[in-house]
MDAnalysis code that builds the backbone (N, CA, C; Angstrom):
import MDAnalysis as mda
import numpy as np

u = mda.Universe.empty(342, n_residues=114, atom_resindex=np.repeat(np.arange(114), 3), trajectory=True)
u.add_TopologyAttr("name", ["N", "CA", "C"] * 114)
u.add_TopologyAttr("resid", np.arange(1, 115))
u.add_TopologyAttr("resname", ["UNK", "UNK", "UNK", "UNK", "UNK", "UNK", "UNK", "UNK", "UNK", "UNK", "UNK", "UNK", "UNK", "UNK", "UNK", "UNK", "UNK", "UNK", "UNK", "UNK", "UNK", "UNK", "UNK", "UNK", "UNK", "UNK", "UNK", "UNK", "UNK", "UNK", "UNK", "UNK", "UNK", "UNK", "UNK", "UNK", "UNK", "UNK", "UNK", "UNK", "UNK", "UNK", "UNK", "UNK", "UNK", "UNK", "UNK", "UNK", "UNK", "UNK", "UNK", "UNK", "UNK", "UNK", "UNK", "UNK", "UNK", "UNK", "UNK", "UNK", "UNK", "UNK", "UNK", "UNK", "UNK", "UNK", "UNK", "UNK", "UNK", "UNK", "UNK", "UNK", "UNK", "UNK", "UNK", "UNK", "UNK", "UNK", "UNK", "UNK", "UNK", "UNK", "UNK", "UNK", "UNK", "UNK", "UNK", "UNK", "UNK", "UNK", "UNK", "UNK", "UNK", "UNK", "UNK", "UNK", "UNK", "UNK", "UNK", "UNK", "UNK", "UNK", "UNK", "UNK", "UNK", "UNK", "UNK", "UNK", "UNK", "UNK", "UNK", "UNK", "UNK", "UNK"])
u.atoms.positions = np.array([
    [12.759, 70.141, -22.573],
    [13.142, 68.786, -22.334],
    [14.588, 68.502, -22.640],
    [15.153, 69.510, -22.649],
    [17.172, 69.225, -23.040],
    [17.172, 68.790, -22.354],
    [18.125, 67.334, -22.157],
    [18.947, 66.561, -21.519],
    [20.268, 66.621, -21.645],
    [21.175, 67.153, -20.539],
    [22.679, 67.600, -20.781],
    [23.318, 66.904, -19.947],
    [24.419, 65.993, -19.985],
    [25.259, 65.202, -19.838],
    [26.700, 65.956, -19.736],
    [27.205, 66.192, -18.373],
    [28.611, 66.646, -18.961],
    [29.781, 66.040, -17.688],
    [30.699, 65.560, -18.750],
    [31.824, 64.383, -17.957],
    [33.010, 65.878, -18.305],
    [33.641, 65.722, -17.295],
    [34.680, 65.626, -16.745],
    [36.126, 65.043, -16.018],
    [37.232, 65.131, -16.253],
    [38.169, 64.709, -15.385],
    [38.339, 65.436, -13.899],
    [38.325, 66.507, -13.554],
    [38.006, 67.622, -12.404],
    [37.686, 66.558, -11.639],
    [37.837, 66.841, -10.373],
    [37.434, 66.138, -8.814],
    [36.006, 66.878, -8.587],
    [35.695, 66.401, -7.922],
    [34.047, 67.127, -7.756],
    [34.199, 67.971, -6.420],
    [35.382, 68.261, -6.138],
    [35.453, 69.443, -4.674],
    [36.141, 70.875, -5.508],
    [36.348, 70.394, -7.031],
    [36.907, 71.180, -7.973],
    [35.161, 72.265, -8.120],
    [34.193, 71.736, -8.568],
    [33.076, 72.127, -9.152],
    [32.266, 72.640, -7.850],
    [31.369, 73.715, -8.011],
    [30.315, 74.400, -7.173],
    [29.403, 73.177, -7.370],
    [28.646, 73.774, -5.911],
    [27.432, 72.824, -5.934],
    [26.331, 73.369, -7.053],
    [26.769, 74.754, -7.090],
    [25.363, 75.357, -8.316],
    [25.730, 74.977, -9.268],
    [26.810, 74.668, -10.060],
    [26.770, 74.217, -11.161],
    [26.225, 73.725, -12.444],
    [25.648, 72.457, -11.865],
    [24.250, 71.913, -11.908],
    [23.283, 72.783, -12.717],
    [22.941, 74.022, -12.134],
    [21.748, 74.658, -11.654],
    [21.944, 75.582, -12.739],
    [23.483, 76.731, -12.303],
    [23.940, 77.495, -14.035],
    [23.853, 76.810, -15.009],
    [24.188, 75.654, -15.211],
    [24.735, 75.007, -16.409],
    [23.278, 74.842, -16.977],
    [22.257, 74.352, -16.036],
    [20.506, 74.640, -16.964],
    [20.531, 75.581, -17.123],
    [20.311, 76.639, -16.628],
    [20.145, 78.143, -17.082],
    [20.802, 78.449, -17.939],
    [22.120, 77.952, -18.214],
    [22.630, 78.777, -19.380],
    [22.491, 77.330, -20.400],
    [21.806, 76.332, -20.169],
    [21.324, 75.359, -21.650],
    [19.743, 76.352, -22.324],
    [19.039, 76.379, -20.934],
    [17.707, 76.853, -21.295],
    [17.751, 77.845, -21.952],
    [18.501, 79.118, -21.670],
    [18.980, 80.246, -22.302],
    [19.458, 79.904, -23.917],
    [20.311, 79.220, -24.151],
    [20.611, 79.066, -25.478],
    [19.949, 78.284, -26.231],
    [19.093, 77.541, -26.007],
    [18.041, 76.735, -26.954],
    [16.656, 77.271, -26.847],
    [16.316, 78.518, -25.722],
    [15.285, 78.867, -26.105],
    [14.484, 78.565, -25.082],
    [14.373, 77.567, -23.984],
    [13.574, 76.728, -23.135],
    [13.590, 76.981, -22.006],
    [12.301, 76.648, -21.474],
    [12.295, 76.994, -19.590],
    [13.134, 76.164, -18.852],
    [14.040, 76.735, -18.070],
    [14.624, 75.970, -17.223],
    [13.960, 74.682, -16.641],
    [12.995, 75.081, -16.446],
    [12.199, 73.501, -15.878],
    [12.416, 72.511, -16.511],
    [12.552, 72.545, -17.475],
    [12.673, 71.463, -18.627],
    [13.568, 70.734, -19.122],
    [14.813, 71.454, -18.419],
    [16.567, 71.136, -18.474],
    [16.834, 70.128, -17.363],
    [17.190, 68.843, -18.047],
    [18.001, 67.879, -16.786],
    [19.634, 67.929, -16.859],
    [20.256, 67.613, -16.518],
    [21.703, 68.401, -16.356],
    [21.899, 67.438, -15.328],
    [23.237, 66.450, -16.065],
    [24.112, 65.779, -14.940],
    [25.434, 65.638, -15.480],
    [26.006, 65.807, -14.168],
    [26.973, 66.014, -13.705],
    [28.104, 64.800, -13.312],
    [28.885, 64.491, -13.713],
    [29.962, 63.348, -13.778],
    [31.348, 63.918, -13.453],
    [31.815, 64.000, -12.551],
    [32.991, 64.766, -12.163],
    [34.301, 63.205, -12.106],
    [35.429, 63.409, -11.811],
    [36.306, 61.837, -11.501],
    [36.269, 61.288, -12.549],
    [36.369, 61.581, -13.373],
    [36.338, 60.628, -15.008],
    [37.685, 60.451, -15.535],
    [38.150, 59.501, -15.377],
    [39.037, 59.312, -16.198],
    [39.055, 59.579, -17.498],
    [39.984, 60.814, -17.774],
    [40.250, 61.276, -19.613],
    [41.375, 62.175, -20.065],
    [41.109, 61.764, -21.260],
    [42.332, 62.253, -21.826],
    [42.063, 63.075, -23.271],
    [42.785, 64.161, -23.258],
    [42.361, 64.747, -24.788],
    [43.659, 66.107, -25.210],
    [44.112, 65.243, -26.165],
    [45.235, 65.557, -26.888],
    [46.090, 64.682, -26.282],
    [45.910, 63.695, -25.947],
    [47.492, 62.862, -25.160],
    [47.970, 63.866, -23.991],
    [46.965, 64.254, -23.166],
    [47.455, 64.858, -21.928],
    [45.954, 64.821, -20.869],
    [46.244, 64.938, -19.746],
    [45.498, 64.448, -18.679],
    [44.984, 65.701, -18.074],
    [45.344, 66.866, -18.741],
    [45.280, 68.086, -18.322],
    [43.692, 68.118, -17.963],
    [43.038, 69.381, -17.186],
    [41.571, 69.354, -16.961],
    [40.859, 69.470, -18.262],
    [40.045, 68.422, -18.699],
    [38.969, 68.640, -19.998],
    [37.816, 68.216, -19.674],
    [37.062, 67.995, -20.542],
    [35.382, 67.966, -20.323],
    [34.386, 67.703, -21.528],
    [33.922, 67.255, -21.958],
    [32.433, 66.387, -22.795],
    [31.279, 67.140, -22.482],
    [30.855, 67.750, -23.448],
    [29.551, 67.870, -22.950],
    [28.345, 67.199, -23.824],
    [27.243, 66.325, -23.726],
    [26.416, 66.063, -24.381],
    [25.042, 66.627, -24.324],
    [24.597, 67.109, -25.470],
    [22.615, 67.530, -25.224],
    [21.892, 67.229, -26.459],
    [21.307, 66.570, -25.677],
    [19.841, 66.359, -26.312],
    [18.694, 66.934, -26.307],
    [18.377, 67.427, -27.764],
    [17.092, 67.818, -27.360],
    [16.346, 67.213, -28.567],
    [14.914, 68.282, -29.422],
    [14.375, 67.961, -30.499],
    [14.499, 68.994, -31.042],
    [14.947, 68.477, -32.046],
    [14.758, 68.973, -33.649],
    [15.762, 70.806, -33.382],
    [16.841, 70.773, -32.811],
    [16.665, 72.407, -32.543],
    [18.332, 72.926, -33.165],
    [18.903, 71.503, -33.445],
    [20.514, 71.817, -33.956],
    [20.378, 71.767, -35.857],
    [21.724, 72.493, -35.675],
    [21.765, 72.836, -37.381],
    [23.412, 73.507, -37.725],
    [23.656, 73.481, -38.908],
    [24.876, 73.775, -39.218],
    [24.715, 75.182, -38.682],
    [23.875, 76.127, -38.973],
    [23.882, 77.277, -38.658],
    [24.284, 77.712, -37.209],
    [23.646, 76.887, -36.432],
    [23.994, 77.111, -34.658],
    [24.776, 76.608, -34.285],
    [25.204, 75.605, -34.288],
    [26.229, 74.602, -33.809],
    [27.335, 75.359, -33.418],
    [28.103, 76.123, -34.061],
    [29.598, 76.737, -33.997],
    [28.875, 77.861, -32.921],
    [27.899, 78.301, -32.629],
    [27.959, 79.514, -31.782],
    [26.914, 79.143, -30.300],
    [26.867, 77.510, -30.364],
    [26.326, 76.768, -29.328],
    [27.647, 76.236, -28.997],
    [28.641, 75.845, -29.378],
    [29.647, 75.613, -29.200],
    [30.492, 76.061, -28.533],
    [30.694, 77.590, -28.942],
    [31.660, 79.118, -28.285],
    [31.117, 79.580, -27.059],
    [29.768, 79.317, -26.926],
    [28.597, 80.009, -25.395],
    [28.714, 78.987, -24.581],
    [28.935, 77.422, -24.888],
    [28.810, 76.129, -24.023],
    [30.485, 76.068, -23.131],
    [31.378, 75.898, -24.006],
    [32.840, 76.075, -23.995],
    [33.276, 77.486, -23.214],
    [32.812, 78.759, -23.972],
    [32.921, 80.175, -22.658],
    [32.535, 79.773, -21.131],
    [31.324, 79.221, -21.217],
    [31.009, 78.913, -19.947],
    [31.390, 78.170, -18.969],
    [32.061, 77.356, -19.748],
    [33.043, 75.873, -18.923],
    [34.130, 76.699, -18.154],
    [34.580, 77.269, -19.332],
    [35.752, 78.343, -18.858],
    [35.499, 78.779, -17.840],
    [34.570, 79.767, -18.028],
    [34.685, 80.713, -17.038],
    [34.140, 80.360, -15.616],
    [33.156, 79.350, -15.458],
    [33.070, 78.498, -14.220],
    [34.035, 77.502, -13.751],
    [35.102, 77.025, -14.286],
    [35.691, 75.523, -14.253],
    [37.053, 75.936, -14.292],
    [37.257, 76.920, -15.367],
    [38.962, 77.442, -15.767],
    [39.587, 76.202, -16.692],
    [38.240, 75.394, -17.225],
    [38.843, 74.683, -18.385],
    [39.303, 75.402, -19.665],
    [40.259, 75.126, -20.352],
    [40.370, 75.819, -21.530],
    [39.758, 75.435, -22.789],
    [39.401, 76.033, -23.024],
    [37.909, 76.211, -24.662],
    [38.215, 75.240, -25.628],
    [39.342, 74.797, -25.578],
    [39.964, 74.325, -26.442],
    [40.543, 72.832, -26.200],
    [40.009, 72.862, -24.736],
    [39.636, 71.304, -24.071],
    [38.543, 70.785, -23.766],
    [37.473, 71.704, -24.138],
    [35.944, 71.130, -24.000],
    [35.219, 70.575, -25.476],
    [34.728, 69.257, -24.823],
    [34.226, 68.792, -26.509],
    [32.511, 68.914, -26.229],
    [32.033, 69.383, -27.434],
    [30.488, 69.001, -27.432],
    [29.725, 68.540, -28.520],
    [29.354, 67.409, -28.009],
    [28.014, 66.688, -28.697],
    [26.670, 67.092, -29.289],
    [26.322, 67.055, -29.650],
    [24.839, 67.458, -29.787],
    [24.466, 66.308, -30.583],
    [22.940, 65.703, -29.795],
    [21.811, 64.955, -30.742],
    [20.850, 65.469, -30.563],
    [20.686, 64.977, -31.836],
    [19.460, 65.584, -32.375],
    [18.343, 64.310, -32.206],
    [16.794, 64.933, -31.405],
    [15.899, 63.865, -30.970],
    [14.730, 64.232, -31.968],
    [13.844, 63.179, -32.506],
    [12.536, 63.351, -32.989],
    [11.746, 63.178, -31.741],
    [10.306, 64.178, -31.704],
    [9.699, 63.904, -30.321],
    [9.209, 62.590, -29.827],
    [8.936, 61.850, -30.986],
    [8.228, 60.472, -30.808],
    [9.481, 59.644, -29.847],
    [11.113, 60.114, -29.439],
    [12.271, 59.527, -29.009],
    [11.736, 59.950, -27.748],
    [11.241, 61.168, -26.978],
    [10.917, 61.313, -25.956],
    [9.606, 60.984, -24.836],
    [9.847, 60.539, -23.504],
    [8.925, 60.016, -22.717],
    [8.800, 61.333, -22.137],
    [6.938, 61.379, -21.863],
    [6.668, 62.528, -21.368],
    [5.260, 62.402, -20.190],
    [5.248, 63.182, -19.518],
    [4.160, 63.409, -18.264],
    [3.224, 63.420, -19.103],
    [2.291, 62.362, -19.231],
    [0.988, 62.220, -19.273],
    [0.117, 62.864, -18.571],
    [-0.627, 64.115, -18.756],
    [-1.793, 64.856, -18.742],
    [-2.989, 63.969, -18.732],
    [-3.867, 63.681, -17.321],
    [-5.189, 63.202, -17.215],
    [-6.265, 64.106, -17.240],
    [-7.614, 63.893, -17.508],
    [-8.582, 64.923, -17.480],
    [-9.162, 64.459, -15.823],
])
């Protein structure tokens, strides 16, 4: 059930259409989870700024439950940011990321009938 949010300044003729699609695969991959379960959007045209320059940067936000910790954070960080890179040619060091942390009772879910 990660929910990933990621803004950008980039034009959206900048970004693949798969994008989207890697960017679950490589959330699902690092938290552990079936891709199915990854929503992932995409905000390209954003007005931003980071360091007092307009240069290409990027936000990323995810939500999930209960799955962040001091321990992971810095190396969810380096795999989220590599990846920007290496799809986007943002530099690592212009990508910011968020993480919240959800209790399950925060999440709406497909009700199972008998």
């Amino acid at each position: 059930m990660p929910f990933c949010r990621f803004t950008t300044n980039l034009p959206l003729q900048k970004i693949s259409p798969a994008f989207a699609t890697e960017f679950a695969h490589q959330v699902a991959s690092l938290l552990n989870k079936p891709v199915g379960s990854v929503t992932v959007a995409v905000h390209p045209d954003t007005q931003m700024v980071r360091g007092g320059t307009t240069e290409p940067t990027a936000m990323t936000e995810i939500w999930t439950i209960l799955q962040f910790n001091d321990e992971n954070a810095a190396s969810y960080v380096q795999i989220v940011s590599n990846f920007i890179n290496n799809k986007l040619g943002i530099q690592q060091d212009r990508v910011g990321v968020i993480f919240h942390e959800l209790k399950p009772e925060q999440i709406g879910r497909k009700v199972r009938s008998n």
